[in-house]
N, C-alpha and C positions, 0 to 999 in steps of 0.2 A: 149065194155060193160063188156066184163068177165074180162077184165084187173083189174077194178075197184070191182069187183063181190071176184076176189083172192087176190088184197092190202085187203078188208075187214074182209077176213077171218082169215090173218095173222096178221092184228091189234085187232082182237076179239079175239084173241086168246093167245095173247100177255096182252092186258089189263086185261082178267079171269087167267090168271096165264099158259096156258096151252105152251109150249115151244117145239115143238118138232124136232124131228131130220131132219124128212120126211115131206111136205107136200101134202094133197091129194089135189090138183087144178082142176081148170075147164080150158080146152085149148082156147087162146085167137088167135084163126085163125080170118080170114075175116068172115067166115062163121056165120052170125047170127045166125043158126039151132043147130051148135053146139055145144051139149051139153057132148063131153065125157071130161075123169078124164084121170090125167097125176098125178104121183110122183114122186116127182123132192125135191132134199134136199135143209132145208131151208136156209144152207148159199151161194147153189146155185143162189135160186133166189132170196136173196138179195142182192148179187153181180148183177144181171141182171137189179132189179131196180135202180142201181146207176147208168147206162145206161138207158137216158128215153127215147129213141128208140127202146126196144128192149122189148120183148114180148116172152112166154112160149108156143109153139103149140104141141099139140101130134105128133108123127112120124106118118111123112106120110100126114098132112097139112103143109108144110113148104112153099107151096106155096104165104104165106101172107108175104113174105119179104126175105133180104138176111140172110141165113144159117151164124151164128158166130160160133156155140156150139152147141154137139148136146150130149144128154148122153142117159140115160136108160130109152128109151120108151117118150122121149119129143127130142124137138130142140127149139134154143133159134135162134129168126129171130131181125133183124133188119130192121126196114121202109127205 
């Protein structure tokens, strides 16, 4: 769900003009409950969505897939 909840935010943001370096996301673990914030930069994860398996989780939920990448304060998991 948050996968779709963070493309949103980066297309809103993108069509009002707003372009930024850093994005503040929401972690796309298994965990439905999960509500915390990862910042992760955005040519990171747009690299990550041209992999459509692969998902942004906070360190320390990595448990939702296989570890590809991991940087500052997130990890990017593959299904």
């Amino acid at each position: 769900f948050f996968r779709a909840v963070n493309d949103r935010i980066v297309e809103l943001g993108t069509r009002f003009g707003f372009r930024e370096e850093t994005l503040e996301l929401i972690c796309e673990c298994d965990d439905s409950g999960c509500t915390e914030h990862m910042s992760i930069p955005s040519a990171e994860y747009e690299q990550v969505r041209t992999a459509g398996q692969r998902h942004v989780v906070v360190q320390g939920h990595e448990y939702s897939g296989r570890v590809v990448a991991r940087g500052d304060g997130y990890v990017v998991v593959e299904d």
